[in-house]
C-alpha positions in Angstrom: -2.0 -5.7 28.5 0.7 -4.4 26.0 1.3 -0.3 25.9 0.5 1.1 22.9 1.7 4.9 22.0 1.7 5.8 25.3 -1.7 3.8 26.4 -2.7 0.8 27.7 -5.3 -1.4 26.1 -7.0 -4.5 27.4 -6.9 -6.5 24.1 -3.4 -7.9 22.4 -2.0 -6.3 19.6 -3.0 -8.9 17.2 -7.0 -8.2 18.2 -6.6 -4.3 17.7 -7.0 -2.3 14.4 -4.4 -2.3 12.4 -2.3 0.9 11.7 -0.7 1.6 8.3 1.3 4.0 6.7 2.7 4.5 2.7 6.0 7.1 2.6 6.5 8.0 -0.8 9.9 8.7 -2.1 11.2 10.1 -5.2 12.7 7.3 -7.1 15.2 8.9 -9.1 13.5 8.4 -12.7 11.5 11.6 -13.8 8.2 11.2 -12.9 8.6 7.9 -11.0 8.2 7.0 -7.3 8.5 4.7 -4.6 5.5 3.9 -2.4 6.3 2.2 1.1 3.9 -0.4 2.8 4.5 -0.2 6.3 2.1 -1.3 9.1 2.0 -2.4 12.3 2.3 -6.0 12.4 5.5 -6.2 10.6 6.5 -2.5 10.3 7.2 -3.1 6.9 10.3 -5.9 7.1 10.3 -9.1 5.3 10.1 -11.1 8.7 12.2 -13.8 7.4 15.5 -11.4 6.0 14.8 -8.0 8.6 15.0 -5.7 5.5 12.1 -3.6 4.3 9.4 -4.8 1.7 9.7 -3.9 -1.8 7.7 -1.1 -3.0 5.3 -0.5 -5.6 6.7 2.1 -8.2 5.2 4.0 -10.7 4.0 7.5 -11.4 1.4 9.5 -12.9 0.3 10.5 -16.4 -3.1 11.9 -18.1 -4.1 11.9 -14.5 -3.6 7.9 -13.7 -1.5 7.0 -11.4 -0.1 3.4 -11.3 2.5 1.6 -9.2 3.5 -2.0 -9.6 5.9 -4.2 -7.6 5.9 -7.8 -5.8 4.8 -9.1 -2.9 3.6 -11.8 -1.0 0.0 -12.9 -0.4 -0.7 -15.6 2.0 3.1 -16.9 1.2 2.3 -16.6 -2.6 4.0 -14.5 -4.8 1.5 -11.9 -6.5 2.1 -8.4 -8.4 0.6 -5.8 -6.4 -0.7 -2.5 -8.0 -2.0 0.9 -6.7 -3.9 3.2 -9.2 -5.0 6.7 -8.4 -7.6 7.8 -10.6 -10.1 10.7 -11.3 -7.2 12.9 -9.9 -8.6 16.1 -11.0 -12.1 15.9 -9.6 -13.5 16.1 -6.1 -13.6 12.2 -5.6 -10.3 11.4 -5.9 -10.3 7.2 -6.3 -7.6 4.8 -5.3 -7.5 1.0 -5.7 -5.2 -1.6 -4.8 -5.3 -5.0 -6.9 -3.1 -8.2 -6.7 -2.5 -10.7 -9.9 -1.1 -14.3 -9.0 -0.4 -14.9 -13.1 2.4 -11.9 -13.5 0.0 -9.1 -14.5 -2.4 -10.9 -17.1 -5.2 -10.6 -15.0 -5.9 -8.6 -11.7 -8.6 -8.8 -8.8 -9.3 -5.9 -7.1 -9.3 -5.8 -3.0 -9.9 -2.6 -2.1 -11.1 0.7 -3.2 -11.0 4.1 -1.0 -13.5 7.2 -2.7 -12.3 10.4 -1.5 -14.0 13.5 -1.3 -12.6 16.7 -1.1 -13.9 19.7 1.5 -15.9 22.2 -0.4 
């Protein structure tokens, strides 16, 4: 058994959800950002250099939110993109989407619909 925040848990690390995390930071461009990947596997470090992943940048306008950097997919290279869309409603939408051709085409891998408290 490995501790975990305090707890113990009969399973390895490897067999229990994983946690994950985005910081953003302010990336010193008007209106742009950097969004940090970080999880619990690699807590965000390129395992092979130490240092911390690249982030997706980007920012928002008419409401659309997009961030684009690169990243690594089963030891491919592949763009990675975040949108945020339908901002000013109740049901906020975000996707994530990876392209292996450089941004002509993308497939998306996961979509989270928000809803906000009445």
């Amino acid at each position: 058994m490995q501790p975990v925040q305090g707890r113990r848990s009969p399973q390895p690390l490897r067999q229990r959800a994983a946690q994950r995390c985005g910081p953003r930071s302010p990336s010193g461009v008007a209106s742009s950002w950097s969004i940090y990947w970080l999880d619990n596997a690699t807590g965000g470090l390129n395992p092979a250099t130490g240092l911390l992943r690249p982030p997706v940048v980007g920012g928002f306008r008419n409401g659309v939110g997009v961030f684009e950097g690169d990243d690594t997919c089963d030891g491919r290279p592949v763009r990675v993109r975040f949108e945020w869309s339908q901002t000013h409603t109740g049901a906020p939408r975000w996707q994530q989407a990876f392209s292996a051709d450089h941004g002509a085409t993308w497939e998306v891998n996961w979509v989270m619909q928000f809803t906000r408290p009445a």
